[in-house]
C-alpha positions as CSV (number, residue, x, y, z in Angstrom):
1,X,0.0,0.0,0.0
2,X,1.4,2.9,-1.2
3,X,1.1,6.5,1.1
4,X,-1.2,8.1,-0.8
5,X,-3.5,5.0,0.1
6,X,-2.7,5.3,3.7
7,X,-3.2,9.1,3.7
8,X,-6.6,8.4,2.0
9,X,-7.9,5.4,4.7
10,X,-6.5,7.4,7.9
11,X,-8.5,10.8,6.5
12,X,-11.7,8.5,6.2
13,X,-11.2,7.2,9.6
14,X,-10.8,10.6,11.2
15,X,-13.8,12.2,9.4
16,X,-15.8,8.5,10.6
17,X,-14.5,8.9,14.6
18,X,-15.2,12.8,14.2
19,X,-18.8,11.8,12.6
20,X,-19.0,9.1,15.8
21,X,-18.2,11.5,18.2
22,X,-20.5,14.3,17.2
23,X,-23.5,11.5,17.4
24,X,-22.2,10.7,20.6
25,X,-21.8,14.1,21.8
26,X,-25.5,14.9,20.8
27,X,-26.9,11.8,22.4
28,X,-25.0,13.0,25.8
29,X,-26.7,16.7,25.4
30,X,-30.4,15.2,24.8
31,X,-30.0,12.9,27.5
32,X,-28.8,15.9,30.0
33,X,-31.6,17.9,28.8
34,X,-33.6,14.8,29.6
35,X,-32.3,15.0,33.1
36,X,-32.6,18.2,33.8
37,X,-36.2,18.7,32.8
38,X,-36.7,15.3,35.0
39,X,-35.8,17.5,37.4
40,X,-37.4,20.1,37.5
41,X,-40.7,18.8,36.8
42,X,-40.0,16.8,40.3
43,X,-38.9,19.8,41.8
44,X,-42.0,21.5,40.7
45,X,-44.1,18.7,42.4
46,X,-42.7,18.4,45.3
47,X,-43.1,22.3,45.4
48,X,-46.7,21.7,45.0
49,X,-46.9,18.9,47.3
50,X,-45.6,21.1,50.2
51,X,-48.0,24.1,48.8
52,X,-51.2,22.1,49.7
53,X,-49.4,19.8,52.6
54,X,-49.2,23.5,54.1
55,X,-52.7,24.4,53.2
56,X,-54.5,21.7,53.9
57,X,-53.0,22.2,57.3
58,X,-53.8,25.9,57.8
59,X,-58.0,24.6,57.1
60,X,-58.1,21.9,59.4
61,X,-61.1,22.3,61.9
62,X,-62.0,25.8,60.0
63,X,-65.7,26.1,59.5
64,X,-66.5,29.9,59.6
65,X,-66.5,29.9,55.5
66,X,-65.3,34.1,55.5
67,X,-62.3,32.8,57.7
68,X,-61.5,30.0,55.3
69,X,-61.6,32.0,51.9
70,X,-59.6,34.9,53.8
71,X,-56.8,31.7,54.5
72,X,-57.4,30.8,51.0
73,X,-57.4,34.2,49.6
74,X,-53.4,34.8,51.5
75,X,-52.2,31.4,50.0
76,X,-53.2,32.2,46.3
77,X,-51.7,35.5,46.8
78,X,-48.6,34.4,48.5
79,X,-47.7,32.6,45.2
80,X,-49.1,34.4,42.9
81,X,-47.7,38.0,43.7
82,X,-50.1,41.4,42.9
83,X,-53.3,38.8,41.8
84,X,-56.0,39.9,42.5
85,X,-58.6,36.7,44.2
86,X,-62.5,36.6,44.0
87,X,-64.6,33.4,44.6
88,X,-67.5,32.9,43.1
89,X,-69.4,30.3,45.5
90,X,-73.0,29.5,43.7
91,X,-75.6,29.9,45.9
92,X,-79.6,29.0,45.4
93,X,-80.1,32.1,43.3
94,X,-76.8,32.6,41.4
95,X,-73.9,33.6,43.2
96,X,-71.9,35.0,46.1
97,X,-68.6,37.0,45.9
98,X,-65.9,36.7,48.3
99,X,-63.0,39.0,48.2
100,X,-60.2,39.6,50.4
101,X,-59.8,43.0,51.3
102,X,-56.4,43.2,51.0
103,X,-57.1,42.3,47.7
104,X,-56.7,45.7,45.4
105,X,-58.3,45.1,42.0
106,X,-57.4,46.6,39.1
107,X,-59.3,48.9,37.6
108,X,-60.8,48.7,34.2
109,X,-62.7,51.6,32.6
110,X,-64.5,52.0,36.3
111,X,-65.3,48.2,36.6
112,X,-63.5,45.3,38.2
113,X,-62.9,42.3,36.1
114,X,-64.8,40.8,38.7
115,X,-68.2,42.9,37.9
116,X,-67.9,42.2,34.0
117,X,-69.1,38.4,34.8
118,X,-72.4,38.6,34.8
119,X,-75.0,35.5,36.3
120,X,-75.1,33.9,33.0
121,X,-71.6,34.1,32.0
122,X,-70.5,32.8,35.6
123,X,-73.0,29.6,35.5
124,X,-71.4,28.9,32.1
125,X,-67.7,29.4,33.7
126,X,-69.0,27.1,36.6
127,X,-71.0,24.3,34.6
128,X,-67.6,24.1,32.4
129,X,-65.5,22.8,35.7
130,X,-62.5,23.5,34.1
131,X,-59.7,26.3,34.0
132,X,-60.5,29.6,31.6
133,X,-58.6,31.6,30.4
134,X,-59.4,35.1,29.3
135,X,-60.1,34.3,25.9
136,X,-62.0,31.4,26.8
137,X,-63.7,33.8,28.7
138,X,-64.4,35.8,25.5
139,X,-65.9,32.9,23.8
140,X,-68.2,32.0,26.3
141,X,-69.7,36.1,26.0
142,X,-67.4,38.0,28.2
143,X,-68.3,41.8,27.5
144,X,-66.0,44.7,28.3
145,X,-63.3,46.6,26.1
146,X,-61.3,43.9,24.7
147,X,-58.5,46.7,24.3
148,X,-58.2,47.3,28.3
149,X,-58.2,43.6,29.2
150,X,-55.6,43.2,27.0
151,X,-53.5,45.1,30.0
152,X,-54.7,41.7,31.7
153,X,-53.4,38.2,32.4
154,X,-56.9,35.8,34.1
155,X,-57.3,32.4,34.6
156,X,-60.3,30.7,36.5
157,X,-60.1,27.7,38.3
158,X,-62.8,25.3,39.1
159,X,-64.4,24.9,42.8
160,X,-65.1,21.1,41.0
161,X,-66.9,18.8,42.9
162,X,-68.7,16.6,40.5
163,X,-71.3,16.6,39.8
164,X,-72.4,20.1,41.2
165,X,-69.6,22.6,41.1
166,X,-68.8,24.9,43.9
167,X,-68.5,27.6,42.3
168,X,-64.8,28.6,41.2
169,X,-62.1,31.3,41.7
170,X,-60.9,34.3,39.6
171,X,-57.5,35.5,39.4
172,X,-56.1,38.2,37.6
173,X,-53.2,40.3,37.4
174,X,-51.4,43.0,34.8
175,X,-50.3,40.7,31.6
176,X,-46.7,42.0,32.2
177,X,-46.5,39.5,35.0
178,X,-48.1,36.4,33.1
179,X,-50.3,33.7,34.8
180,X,-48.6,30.6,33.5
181,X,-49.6,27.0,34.0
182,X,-46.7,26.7,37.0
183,X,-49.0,28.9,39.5
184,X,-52.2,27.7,38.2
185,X,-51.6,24.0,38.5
186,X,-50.2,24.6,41.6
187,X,-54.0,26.8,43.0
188,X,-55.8,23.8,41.3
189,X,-53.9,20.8,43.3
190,X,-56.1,21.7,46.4
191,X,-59.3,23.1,45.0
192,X,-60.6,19.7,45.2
193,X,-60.3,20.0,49.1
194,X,-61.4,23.6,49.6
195,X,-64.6,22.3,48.0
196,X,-65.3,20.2,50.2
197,X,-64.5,22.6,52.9
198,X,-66.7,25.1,51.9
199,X,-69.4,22.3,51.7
200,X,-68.7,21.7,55.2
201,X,-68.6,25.5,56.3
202,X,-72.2,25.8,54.9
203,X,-73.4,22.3,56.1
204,X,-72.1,23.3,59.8
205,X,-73.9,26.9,59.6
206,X,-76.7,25.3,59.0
207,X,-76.6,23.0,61.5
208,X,-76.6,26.1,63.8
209,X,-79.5,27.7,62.1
């Protein structure tokens, strides 16, 4: 064999060990990507393990239902800064608000987001038992200025208790700061439970009736 022969074989088997090790290299960086959103999705869920461990705890043996929203009310806020919280419990002739007052909302055209759902639009927000988000909202006849709710991130999240729902929550804040999924799955791990605790707050107040 001459050298030009030799030259030629040894320049294929460089470019087929460079060819390897870029294959190899991009195997290592998928499966470290791999890894590291493995983690944080368990970091996220232990996050929201602890989030309703704690709350859960702060409810036990609460049956005044203003004292348990106001609990629920600081908990929502706590993680989702500036939002602004309003329950809407349904009641026997449409629905109750509940708002912290520590809760500042923000103003839209002289209305609160809160006021632009009216009793049909809320029933349709509560029959749906699912999370909303301002556009869905839209769809389902939400009417105010489309051009100042832009300024506006809003989610609901079901009060679900199948097969009547509770009711559910609204939470808004300035689209700057957005609502993403993080916080809102987070709110909704222990809605299931705050149902059934304001089930029990009007069951024992009217026990006492």
């Amino acid at each position: 064999m001459d050298h030009k022969q030799r030259h030629k074989r040894l320049r294929l088997l460089i470019n087929k060990l460079n060819k390897d090790r870029k294959r190899q290299a991009k195997k290592i960086d998928i499966l470290c990507n791999d890894i590291i959103a493995a983690q944080r999705s368990f970091i996220q869920a232990l996050n929201t393990v602890s989030f309703a461990e704690d709350f859960y705890r702060s409810i036990i043996g609460v049956t005044d239902l203003n004292k348990l929203l106001n609990i629920a009310d600081r908990y929502i806020r706590d993680e989702i800064p500036d939002a602004n919280v309003t329950f809407f419990l349904r009641q026997a002739d449409g629905f109750k608000l509940h708002m912290s007052g520590n809760s500042r909302p923000i103003t839209l055209e002289k209305h609160r987001l809160e006021n632009c759902l009216n009793g049909e639009l809320a029933e349709a927000i509560s029959q749906s038992n699912k999370i909303l988000t301002l556009d869905d909202m839209f769809a389902m006849g939400l009417q105010s200025n489309k051009i100042g709710l832009s300024k506006l991130s809003a989610v609901t999240v079901p009060l679900g208790d199948f097969p009547r729902s509770a009711g559910f929550i609204l939470i808004y804040r300035t689209s700057s700061i957005e609502l993403t999924s993080q916080y809102v799955d987070k709110i909704s791990a222990v809605t299931c439970g705050l149902s059934q605790a304001i089930q029990a707050c009007h069951v024992a107040l009217q026990s006492t009736n």
